[in-house]
N, C-alpha and C positions, 0 to 999 in steps of 0.2 A: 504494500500500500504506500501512496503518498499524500501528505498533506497541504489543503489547500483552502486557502480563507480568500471569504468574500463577507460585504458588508453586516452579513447575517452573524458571520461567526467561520470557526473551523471544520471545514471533515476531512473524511478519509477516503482516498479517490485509488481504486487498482492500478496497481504499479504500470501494468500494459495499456492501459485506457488513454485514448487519444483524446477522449472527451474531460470536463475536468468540473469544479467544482458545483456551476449554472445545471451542470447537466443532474449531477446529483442530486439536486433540490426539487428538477422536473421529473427523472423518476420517483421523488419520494412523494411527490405530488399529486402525480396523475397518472397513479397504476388502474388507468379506465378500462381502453379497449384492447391490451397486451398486443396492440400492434406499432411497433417503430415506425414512425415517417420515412426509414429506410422500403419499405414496402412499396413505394415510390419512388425508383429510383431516377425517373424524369424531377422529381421535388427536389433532390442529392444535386444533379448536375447542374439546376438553374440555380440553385442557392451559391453551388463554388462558380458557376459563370457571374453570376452578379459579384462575388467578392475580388473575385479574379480581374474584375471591371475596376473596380474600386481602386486595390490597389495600383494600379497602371495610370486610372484619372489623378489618386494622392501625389502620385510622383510626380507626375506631370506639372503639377500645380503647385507643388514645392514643397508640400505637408509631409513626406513619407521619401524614407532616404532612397538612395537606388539598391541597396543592400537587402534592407526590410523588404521593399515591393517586388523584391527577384525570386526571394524566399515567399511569401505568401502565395505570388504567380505559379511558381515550379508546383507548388502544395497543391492547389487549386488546380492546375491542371492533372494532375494525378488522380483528383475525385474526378474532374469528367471522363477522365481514362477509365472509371472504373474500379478504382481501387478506393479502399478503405470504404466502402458504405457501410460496411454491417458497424460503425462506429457512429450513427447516426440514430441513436437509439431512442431517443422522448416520444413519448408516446402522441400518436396522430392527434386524438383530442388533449387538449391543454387550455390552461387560462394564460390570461395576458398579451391574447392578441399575438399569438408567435414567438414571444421574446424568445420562451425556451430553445424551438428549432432554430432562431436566430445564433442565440447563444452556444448550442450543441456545435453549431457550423464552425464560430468562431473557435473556439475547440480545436476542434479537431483540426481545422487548418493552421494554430497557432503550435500543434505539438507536433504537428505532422514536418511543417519549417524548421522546427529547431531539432527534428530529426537529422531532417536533410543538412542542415548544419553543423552537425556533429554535438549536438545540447542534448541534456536528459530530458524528458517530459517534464513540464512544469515551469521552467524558467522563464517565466514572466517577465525576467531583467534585461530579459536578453529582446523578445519581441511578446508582446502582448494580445492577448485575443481581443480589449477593447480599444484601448489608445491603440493601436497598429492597423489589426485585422478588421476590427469595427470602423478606422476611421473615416468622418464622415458621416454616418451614415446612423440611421437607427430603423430597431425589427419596423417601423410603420413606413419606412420608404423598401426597405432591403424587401422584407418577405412579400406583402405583395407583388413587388415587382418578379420574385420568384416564382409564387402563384402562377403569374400570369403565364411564365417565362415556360413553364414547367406543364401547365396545358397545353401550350402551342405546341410543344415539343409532343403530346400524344395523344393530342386532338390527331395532328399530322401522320402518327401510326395507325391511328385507328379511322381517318378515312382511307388513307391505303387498304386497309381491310375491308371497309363498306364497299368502296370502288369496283372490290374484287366478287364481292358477294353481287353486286348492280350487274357484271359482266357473266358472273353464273345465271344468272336468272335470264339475262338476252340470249346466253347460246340455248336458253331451254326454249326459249320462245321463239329460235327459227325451229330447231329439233321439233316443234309441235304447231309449224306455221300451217299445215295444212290439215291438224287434226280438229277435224268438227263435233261441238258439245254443245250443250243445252246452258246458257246464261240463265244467270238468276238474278233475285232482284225482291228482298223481303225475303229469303230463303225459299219463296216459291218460282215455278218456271219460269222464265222469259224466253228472250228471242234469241235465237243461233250466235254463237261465234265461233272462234279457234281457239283452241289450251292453248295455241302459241301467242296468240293476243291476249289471254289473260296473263301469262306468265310477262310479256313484254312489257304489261304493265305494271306489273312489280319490279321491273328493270327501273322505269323509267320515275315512278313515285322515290325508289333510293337516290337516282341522278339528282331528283329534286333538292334531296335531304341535307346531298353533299354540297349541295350550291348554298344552301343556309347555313349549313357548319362552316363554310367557308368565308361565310362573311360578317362569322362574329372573331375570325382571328385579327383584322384589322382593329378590332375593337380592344383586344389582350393587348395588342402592341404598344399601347399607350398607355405609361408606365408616368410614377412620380419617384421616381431616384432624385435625391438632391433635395429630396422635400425632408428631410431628417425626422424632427421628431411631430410637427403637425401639419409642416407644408409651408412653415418662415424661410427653411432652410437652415436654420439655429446651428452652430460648430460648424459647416462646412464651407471653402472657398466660395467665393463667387462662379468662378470660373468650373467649379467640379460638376454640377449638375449638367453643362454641357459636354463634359468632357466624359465622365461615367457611360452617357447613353452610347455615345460613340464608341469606346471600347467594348461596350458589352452589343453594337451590332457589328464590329468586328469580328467575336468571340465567338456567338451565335448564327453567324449570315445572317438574323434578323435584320428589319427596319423596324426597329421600335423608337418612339416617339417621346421625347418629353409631355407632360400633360400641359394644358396653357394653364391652368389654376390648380396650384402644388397644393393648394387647402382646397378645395373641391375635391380633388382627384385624392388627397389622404384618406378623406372619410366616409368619399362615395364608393358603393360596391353592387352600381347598376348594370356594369356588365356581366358583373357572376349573374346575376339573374337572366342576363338576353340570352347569357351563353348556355344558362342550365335552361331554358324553355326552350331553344334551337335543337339541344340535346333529347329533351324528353317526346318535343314532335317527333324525331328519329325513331327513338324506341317504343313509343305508341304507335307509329304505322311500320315497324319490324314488326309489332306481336299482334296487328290485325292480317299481317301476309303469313304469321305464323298459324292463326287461328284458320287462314283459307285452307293451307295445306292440309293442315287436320280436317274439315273438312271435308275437301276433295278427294281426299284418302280415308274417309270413314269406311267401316264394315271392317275388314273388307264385302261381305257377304250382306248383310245388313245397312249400310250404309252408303253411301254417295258411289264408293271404290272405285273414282274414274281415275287417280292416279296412285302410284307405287311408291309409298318411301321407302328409304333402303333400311332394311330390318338392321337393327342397331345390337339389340339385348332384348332377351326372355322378357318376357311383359308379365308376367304372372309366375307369382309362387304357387296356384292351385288351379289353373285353365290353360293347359298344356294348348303348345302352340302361338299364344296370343303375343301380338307383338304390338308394342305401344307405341304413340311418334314421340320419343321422346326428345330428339334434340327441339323439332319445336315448343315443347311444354316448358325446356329448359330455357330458351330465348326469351318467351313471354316472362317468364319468371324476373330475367334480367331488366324486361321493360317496367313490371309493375317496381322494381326496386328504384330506376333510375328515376319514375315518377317521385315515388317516397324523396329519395334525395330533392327535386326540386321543389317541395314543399319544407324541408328543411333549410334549404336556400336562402328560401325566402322569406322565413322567420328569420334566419339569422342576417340577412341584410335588413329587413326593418329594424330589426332591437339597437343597431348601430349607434351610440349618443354623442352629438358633439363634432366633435373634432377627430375622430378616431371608430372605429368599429373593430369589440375587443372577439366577436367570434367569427371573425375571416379563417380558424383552424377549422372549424368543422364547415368551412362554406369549401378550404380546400380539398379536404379528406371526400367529401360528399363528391365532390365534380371527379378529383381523380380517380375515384372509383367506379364511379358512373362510367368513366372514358374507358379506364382499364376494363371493365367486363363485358363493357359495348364491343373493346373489340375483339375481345375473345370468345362472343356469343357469333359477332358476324362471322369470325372464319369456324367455328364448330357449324354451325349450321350450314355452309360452305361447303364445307369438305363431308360431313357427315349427312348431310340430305339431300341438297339442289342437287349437286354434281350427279347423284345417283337416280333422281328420280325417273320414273319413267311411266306413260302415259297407258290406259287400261284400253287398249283402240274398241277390243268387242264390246264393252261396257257401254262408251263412248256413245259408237254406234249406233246398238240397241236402243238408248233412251233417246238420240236425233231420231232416229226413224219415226219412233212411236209421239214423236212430241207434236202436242197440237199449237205450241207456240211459232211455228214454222208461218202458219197464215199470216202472221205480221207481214210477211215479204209479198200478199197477194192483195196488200188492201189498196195500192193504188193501182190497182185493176178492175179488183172487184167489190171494193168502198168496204166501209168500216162494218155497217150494219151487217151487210152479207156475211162478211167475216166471222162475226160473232156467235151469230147462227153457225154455221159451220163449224166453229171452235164445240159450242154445246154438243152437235150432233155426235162429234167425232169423240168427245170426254163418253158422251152417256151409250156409243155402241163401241169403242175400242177401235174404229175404222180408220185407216189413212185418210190425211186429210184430203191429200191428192186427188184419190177418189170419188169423195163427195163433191169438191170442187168440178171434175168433169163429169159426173152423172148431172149434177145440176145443171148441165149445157155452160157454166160460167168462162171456163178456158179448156182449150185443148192441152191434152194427154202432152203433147211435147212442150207446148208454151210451159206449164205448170211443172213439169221438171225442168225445164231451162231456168225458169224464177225460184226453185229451190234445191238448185245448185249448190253446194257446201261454198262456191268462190262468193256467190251472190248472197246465198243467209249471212254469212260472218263480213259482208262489206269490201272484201276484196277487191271483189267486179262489182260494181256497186250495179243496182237496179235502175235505180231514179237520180239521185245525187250520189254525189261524192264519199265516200269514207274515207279520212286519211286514214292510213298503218303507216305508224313511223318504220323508218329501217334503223335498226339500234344497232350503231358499230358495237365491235366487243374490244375494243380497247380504253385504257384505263381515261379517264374525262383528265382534262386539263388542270 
C-alpha cells in the first residue's frame, strides 16, 4: 500500500494502483451499479483525448513546461492505445456531476507519466494530477466535452452496424422482388404486393434512421472546453479555450466546435435529449420490423408461416420440436430498454439547477448503453436472422390465389360497387374471384388475368398510375 492525502484527510491506496486517493473516496462512495466506466471504453479514450488536448493547449500558452506536457501527452496517448483501462474503475453512477471519473483520469495519467519517467506512483512533487494534469480545466468543461467526444466515437460504430443490417434487408428485398403475398392493413387482408417490397421497406425506414443519427452528431461536436468551472472561464489563459478545441480536432479528426455561450453550453444538456429521442425512434421502429418478422413467421402450421427464420435454439423445455424467433424477441427487448433510458434522460436533464447539471453521469451511462446494445442487437439480428431468412413460396401462393383482396386491381374497370358485391360472393362461396368477374359478363377471361398479374397487383407494371419501387443499392449510405 501507499499513502495519500487529500483535503479530506489520509488513506491507503494499492501499491500497483495507477489510480490514487479521489478514486478511493469514489469507490467508497458509490459501490451502486458494480460497473466501472471502464465498460466504456469509447468514455476511456475521449476522456485521455481531451487531457491529451489540454496538455498540448497549457504548453502552448505558456502554463505547462515542455517537460510536464511531453509526459502527460506520451500517458495519454497510451490510454487511447489501449492500454491501462481496467485502471478506470468508479463506478458509472456517481454524484458530483463526474468529478470522480474526472479525477480517476487525472490519476491514472499522472502515475502513468511518472512511470514513464522513471518516479514511483504517487509523486505529486514531481507532476500533479491537478495543478498539471487538471490544468485548466475543471470535470464541468473536461467531462462533458468527453461525453460528447465519447458518443460520437460509437454512435459512429454502431451506425456502421445499422448500415449493414439497412443492406441485409435490401439484398432480401431483391431475393423476394418477385415473390407475390397478400398485404395487410389492421392485421386483416388487403391488397397484393411483393415480400421483396415489404422487406425493401425495412431497408429503406433504417436508411431513414441513419440520416437522423447523423445529424444529431453535429450537435455533440459543440463542446465548452475553456469554460472551467461554470463557463467565466475562471484559472485558464485566454488564449487556451481556442487552442484546446484545436488540439483535441487534431487528436480526434473531429470538427468540434467551441460553444458561443461557455454559461449556456455548461448547464445546458438539450442535446443528450435530441440525441437520446433520434436514438429511441431507431429502436422503436427496429422492434416494430422485429415484431413483422414474428409475424410473418408465425405457426409455423398455425400461423401466418409465409416466411422462414433460421432456427437458432430449442424453443421448449416440454414441446419437442418448437423453435422460437428469438433473436427478434431479443432486439425488441433492446428497444423497450433504450426507451426506459430516454425517459431517464430526460429526468435527468430537467433536475439540472443553475449553473451546472450534477446528473450528466447517468445521462452518460444511459446513452452509452443504449448505443452499445443498439449495436450489438443490429448485427445479432444480422447475422442471426435476415441473412438467413427465406420466403415460404407454397404458403405464399396458396393464400394470393384464394385472396378476395385481389378485386382492388379491377375497380377501375368494373367500379367500386361491382366490386364489393363480388368480394361478398367470392368470401361466402370460396370461389375465385376471376371467375365470378367473367360469369358476370364484366371482363374477359384474358383481360382479368392480364389485370391480376402478380407485376400489376404488387405495382410493378402498374394498371392505371404509377407505383414507384425504389431500386435500393446494397452498398453502405454515405
Amino acid at each position: 500500500m501507499r499513502t495519500e492525502t487529500d483535503s479530506l484527510g489520509t488513506v491507503e491506496v494499492p501499491a500497483g494502483a495507477y489510480w490514487g486517493v479521489h478514486t478511493v473516496r469514489a469507490l467508497e462512495n458509490f459501490p451502486i451499479t458494480k460497473r466501472p466506466i471502464s465498460v466504456y471504453p469509447d468514455l476511456i479514450v475521449a476522456l485521455a483525448s481531451v487531457k491529451q488536448a489540454a496538455a498540448r493547449a497549457n504548453h502552448e500558452v505558456g502554463v505547462l513546461s515542455a517537460k510536464k506536457a511531453a509526459l502527460i501527452d506520451e500517458a495519454c496517448q497510451r490510454i487511447i492505445d489501449g492500454e491501462h483501462h481496467d485502471q478506470f474503475v468508479v463506478g458509472v453512477i456517481q454524484g458530483g456531476a463526474g468529478t470522480s471519473t474526472n479525477m480517476n483520469a487525472n490519476e491514472v495519467i499522472t502515475n502513468l507519466a511518472l512511470e514513464i519517467a522513471g518516479y514511483g506512483k504517487g509523486r505529486y512533487d514531481v507532476l500533479h494530477p491537478i495543478d498539471d494534469v487538471n490544468r485548466s480545466q475543471s470535470t464541468n468543461d473536461t467531462y462533458p466535452t468527453a461525453v460528447k467526444l465519447a458518443m460520437t466515437f460509437a454512435l459512429n460504430d454502431m451506425l456502421g452496424e445499422l448500415d449493414q443490417l439497412r443492406i441485409a434487408f435490401g439484398r432480401k428485398g431483391r431475393e423476394f422482388h418477385e415473390i407475390l403475398k397478400v398485404g395487410r392493413t389492421q392485421l386483416q387482408d388487403a391488397v397484393p404486393m411483393t415480400l421483396g417490397q415489404e422487406f425493401h421497406g425495412f431497408a429503406t425506414t433504417l436508411g431513414e434512421d441513419i440520416d437522423r443519427l447523423r445529424e444529431t452528431i453535429k450537435l455533440l461536436l459543440e463542446v465548452n472546453l475553456g469554460a472551467t468551472a461554470i463557463g467565466t472561464g475562471i484559472t485558464a489563459d485566454p488564449g487556451y479555450a481556442e487552442a484546446v478545441v484545436r488540439h483535441l480536432n487534431a487528436i480526434t479528426g473531429l470538427r468540434m466546435e467551441p460553444a458561443p455561450d461557455l454559461i449556456e453550453a455548461t448547464s445546458d444538456t438539450g442535446v443528450f435529449m435530441t440525441f437520446s429521442s433520434a436514438l429511441k425512434r431507431s429502436a422503436i421502429k427496429l422492434s416494430k420490423i422485429c415484431n413483422d418478422l414474428r409475424l410473418l413467421s408465425s405457426g409455423p402450421q398455425a400461423g401466418l408461416g409465409e416466411i422462414n427464420l433460421p432456427p437458432k435454439q430449442a424453443g421448449s423445455s416440454i414441446m419437442p420440436g418448437k423453435v422460437n424467433p428469438v433473436i427478434p424477441e431479443a432486439v425488441s427487448q433492446v428497444a423497450y430498454a433504450v426507451a426506459g433510458a430516454d425517459v431517464t434522460v430526460t429526468m435527468a436533464a430537467e433536475s439540472g439547477q443553475l449553473q451546472l447539471n450534477a446528473f450528466e453521469p447517468v445521462i452518460a451511462h444511459s446513452l452509452l448503453q443504449s448505443i452499445t446494445w443498439m449495436r450489438q442487437a443490429c448485427w445479432t439480428l444480422r447475422v442471426n436472422c435476415v441473412d438467413g431468412i427465406t420466403a415460404n413460396t407454397e404458403r405464399l401462393d396458396a393464400m394470393v390465389s384464394s385472396s378476395v383482396g385481389v378485386i382492388t386491381a379491377l375497380i377501375p374497370f368494373i367500379g367500386y360497387a361491382e366490386a364489393s358485391n363480388l368480394a361478398k360472393q367470392a368470401l361466402a362461396t370460396g370461389r375465385p374471384v376471376a371467375d365470378l368477374v367473367v360469369e358476370g359478363g364484366l371482363m374477359t377471361r384474358a383481360d382479368v388475368e392480364g389485370h391480376l398479374s402478380p407485376s400489376h397487383l404488387s405495382g410493378i407494371h402498374p394498371i392505371t398510375t404509377t407505383i414507384p419501387v425504389a431500386d435500393l443499392q446494397g452498398e453502405p449510405s454515405e
